[in-house]
PAKOLTOR-337161 format. One record per residue: residue number from 1; residue in three letters; y, z, x of N, C-alpha, C in turn. Coordinates in pm, 1 decimal, padded with zeros to 6 digits. Example, Ala and Ser with C-alpha at 12.3 -4.5 7.8 and 13.67 -1.06 7.14 Angstrom:
REM residues 2
PT   seq   type        n_v        n_w        n_u       ca_v       ca_w       ca_u        c_v        c_w        c_u
PT     1    ALA   -00569.0    00780.0    01319.0   -00450.0    00780.0    01230.0   -00330.0    00780.0    01320.0
PT     2    SER   -00225.0    00708.0    01285.0   -00106.0    00714.0    01367.0    00003.0    00787.0    01290.0
//
This chain:
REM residues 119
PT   seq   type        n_v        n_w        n_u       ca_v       ca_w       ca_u        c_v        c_w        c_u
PT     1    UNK   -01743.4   -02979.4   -01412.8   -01638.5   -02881.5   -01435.4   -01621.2   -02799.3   -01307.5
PT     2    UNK   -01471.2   -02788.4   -01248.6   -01464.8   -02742.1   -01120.7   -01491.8   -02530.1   -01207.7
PT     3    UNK   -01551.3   -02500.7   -01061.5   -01618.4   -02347.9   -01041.2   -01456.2   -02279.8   -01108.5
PT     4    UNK   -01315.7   -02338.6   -01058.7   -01203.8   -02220.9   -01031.9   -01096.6   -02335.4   -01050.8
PT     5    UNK   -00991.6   -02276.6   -01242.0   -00898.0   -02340.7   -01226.9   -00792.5   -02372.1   -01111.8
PT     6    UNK   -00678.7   -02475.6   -01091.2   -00617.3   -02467.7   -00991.3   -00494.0   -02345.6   -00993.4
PT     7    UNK   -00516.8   -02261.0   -01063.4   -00385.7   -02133.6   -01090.4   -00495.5   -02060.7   -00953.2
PT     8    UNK   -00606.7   -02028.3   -01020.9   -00714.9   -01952.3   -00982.6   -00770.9   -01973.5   -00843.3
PT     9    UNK   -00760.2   -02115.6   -00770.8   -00745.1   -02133.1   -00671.6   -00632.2   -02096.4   -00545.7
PT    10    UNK   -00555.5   -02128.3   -00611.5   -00349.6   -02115.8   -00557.9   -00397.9   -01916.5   -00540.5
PT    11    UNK   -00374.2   -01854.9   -00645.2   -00367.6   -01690.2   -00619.2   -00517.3   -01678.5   -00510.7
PT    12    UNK   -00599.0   -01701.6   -00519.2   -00719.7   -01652.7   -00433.5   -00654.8   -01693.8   -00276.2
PT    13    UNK   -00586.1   -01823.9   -00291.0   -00570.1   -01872.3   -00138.5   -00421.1   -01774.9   -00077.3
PT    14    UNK   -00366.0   -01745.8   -00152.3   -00261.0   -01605.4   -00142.4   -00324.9   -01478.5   -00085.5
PT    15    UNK   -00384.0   -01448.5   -00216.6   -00488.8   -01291.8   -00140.2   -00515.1   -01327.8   -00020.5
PT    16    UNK   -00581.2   -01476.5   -00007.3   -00653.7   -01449.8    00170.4   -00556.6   -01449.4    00282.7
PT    17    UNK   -00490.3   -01517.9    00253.3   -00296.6   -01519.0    00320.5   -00260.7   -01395.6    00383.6
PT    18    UNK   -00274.7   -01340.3    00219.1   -00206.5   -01173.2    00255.5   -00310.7   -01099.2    00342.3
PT    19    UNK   -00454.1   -01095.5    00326.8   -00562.8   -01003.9    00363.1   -00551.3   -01050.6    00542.7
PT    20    UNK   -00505.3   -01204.2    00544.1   -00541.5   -01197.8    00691.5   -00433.6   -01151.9    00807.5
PT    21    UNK   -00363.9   -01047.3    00713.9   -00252.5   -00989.9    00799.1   -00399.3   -00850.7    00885.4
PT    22    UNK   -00359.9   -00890.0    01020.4   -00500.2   -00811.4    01043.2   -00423.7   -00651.8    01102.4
PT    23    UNK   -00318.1   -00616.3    01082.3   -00278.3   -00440.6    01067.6   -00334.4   -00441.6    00927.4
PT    24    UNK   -00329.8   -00491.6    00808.0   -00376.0   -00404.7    00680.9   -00546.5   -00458.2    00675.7
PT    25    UNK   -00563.0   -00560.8    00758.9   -00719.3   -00575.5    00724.4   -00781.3   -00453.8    00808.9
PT    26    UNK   -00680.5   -00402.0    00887.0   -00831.4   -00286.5    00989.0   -00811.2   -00166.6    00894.2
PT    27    UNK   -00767.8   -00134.3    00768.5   -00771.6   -00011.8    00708.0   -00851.0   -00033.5    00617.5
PT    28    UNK   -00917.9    00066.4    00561.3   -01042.9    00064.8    00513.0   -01017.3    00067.1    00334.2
PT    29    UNK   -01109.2    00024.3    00245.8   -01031.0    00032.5    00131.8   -00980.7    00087.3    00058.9
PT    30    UNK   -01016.6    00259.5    00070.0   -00930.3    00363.1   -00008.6   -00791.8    00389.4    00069.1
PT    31    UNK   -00762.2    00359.5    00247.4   -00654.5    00357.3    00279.2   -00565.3    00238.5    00233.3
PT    32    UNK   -00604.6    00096.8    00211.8   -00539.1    00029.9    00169.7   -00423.7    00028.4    00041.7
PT    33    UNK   -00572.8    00089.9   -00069.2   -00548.1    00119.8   -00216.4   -00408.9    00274.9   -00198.7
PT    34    UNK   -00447.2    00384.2   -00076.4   -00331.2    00495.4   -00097.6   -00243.1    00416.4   -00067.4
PT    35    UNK   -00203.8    00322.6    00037.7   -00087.7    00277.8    00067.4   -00001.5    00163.5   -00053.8
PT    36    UNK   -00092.2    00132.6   -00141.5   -00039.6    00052.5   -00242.4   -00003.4    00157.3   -00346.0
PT    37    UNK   -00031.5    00254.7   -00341.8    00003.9    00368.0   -00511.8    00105.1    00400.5   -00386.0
PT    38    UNK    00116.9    00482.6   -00308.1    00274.5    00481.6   -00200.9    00370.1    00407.2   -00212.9
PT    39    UNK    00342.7    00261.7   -00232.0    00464.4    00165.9   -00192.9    00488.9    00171.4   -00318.2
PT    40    UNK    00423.5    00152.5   -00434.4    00481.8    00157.3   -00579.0    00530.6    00282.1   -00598.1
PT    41    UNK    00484.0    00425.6   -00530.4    00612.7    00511.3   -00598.5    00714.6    00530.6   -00489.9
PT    42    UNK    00694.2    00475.2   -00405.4    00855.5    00450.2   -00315.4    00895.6    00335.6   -00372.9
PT    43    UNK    00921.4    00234.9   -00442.9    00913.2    00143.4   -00525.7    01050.6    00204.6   -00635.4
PT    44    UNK    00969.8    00281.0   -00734.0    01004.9    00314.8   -00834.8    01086.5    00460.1   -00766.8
PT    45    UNK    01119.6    00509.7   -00665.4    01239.8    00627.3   -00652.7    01191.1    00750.1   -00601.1
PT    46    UNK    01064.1    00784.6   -00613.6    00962.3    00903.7   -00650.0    00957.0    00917.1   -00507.7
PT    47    UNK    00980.4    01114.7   -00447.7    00925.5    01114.0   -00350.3    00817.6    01191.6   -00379.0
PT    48    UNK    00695.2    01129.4   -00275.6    00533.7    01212.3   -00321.2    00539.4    01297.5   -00183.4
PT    49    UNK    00502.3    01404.0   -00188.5    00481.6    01483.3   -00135.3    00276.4    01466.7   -00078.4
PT    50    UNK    00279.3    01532.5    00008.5    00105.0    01588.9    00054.6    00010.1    01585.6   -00021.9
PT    51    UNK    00027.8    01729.0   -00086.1   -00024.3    01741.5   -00214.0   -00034.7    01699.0   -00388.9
PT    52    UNK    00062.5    01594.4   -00337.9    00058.9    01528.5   -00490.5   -00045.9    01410.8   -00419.3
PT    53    UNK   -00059.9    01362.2   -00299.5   -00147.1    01246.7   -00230.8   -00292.1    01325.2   -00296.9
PT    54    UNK   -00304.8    01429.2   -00252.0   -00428.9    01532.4   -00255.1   -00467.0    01540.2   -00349.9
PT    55    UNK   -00361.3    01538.7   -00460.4   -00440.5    01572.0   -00605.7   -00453.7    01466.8   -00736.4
PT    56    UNK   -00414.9    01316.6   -00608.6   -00458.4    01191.9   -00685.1   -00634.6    01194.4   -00726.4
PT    57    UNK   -00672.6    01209.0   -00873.0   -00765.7    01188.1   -00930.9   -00860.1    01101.0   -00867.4
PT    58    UNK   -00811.0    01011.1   -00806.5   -00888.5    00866.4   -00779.7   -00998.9    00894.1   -00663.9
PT    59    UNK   -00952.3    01002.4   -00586.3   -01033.6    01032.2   -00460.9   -01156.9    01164.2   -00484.5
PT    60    UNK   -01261.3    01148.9   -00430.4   -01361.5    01229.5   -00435.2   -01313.9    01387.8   -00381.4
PT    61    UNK   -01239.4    01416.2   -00312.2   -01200.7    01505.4   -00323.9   -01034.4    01592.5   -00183.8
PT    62    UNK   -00995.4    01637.7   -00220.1   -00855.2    01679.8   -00163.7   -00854.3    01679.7    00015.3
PT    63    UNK   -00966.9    01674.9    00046.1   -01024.6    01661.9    00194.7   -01032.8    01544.0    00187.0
PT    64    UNK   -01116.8    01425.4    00105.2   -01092.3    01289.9    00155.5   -00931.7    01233.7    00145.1
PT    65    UNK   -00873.4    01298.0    00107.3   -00748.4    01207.4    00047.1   -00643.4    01252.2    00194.7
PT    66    UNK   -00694.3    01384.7    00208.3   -00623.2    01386.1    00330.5   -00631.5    01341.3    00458.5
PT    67    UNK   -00783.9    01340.8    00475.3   -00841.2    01206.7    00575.2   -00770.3    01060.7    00574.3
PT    68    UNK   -00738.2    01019.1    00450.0   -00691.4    00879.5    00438.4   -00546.9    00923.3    00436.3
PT    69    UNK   -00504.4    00978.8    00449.7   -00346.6    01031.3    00459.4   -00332.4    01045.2    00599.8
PT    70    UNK   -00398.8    01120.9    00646.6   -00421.6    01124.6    00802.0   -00442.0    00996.4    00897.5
PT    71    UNK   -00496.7    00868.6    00853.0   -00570.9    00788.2    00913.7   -00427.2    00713.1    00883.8
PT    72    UNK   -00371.4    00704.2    00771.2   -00222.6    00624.3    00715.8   -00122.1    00646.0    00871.7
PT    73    UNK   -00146.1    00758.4    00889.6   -00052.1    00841.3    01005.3   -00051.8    00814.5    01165.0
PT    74    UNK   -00163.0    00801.2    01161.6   -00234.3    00806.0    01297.8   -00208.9    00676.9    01352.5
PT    75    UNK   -00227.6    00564.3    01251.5   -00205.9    00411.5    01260.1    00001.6    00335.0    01242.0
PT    76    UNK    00033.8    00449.9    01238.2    00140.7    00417.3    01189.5    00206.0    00358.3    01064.7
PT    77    UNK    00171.8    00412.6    00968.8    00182.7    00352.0    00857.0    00314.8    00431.7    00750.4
PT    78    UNK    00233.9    00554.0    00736.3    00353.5    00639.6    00728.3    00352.7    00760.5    00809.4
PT    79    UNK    00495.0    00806.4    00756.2    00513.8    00940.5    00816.3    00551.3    01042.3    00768.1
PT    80    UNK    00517.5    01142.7    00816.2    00578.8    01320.9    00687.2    00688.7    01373.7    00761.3
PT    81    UNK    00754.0    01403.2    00648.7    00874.0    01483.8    00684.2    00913.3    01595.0    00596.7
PT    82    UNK    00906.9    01728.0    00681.5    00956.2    01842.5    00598.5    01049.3    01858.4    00505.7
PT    83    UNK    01022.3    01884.5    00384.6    01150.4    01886.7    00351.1    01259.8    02013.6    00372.5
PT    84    UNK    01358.3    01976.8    00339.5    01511.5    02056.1    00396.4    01479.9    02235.3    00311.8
PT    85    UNK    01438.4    02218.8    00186.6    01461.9    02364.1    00055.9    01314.3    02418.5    00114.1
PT    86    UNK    01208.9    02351.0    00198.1    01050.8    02469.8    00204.5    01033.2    02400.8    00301.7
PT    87    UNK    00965.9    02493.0    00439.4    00903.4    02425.1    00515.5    00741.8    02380.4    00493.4
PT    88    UNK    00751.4    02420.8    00430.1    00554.5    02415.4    00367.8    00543.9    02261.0    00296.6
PT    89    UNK    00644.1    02247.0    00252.6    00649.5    02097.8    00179.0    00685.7    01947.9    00251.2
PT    90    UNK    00570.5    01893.7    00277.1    00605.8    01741.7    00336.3    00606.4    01630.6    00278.2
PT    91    UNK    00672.6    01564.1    00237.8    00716.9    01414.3    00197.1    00601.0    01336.0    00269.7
PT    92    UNK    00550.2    01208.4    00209.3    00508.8    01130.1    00253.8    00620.0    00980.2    00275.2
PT    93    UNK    00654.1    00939.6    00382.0    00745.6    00860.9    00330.7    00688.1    00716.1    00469.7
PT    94    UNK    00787.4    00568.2    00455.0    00705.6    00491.4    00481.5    00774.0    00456.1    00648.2
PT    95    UNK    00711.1    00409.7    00703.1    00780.4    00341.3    00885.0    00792.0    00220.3    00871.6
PT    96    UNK    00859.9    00226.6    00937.1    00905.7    00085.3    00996.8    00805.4   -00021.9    00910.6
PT    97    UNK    00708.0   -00023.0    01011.4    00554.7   -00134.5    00985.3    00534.2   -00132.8    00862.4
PT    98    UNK    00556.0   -00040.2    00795.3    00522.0   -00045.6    00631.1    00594.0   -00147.7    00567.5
PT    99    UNK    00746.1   -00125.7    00568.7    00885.7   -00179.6    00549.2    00836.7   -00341.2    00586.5
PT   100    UNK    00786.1   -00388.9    00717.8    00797.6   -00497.6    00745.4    00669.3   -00552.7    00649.9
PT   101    UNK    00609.8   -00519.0    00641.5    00450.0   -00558.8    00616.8    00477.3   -00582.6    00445.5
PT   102    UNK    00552.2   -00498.8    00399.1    00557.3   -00484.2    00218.5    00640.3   -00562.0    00206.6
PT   103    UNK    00761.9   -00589.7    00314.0    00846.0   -00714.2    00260.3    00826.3   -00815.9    00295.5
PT   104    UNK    00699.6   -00885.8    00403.5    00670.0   -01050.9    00445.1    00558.5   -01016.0    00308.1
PT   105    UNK    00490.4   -00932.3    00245.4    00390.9   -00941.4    00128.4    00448.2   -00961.2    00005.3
PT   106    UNK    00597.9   -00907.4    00021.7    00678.8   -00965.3   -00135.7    00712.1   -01092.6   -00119.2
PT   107    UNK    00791.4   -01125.0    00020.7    00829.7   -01270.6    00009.3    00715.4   -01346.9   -00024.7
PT   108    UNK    00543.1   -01323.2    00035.6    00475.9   -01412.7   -00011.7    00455.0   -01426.4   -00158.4
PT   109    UNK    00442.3   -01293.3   -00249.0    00418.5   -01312.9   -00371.8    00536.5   -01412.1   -00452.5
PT   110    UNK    00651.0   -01373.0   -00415.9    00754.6   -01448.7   -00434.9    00752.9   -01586.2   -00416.7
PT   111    UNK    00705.4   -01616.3   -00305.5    00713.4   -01785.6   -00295.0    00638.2   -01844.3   -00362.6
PT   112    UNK    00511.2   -01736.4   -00402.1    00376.8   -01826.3   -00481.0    00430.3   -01836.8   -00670.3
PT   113    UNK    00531.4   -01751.6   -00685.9    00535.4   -01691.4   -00820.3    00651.3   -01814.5   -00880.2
PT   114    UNK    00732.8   -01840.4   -00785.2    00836.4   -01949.2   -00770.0    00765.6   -02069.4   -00750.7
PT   115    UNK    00701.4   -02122.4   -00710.7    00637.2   -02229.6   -00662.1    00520.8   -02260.1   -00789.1
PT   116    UNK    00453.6   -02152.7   -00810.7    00366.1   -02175.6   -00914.8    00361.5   -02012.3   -01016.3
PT   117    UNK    00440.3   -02062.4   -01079.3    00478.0   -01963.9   -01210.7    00330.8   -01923.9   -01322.7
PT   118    UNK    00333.6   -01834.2   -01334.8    00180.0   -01788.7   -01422.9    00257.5   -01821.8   -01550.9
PT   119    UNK    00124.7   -01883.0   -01682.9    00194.5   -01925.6   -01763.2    00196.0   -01812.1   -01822.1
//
């Protein structure tokens, strides 16, 4: 009996596809994981602000989250922008590299999802 159906094979050989894009392999895994809750609520319409990054539950605490917000920045990943009604309030929003990187990662999911459909 093979170790890994062939569905289970096909998606693993995807992940490694995607992982060996080596701009998202040098970020570490809680930067990876902020930049994926980012692209899903730029995704869905939502602009997140700083402090809504800061007061994601998921992180040990409002200093690490801003470290990995910071490190998002530094690398070019995203960028803040004041908003227009408070200067105190910054948008997190995405660059360029993000844009390119999230859409050669949809076309791949896409080709695999088309090509081999989950039952």
């Amino acid at each position: 009996m093979p170790l890994l159906s062939d569905n289970c094979a096909s998606l693993l050989s995807l992940i490694k596809k995607l992982r060996g894009n080596t701009q998202i392999a040098a970020l570490d895994g809680d930067e990876e994981l902020l930049l994926a809750w980012l692209a899903l609520d730029w995704h869905e319409g939502r602009q997140v602000t700083v402090g809504q990054v800061m007061d994601r539950d998921e992180f040990k605490t409002r200093t690490y989250a801003y470290r990995r917000l910071s490190s998002l920045r530094k690398n070019d990943w995203v960028n803040l922008v004041t908003a227009p009604h408070d200067q105190r309030v910054k948008f997190v929003v995405p660059t360029d590299k993000t844009r390119r990187y999230f859409t050669s990662f949809s076309r791949s999911i896409d080709e695999y999802v088309t090509v081999k459909p989950l039952p």
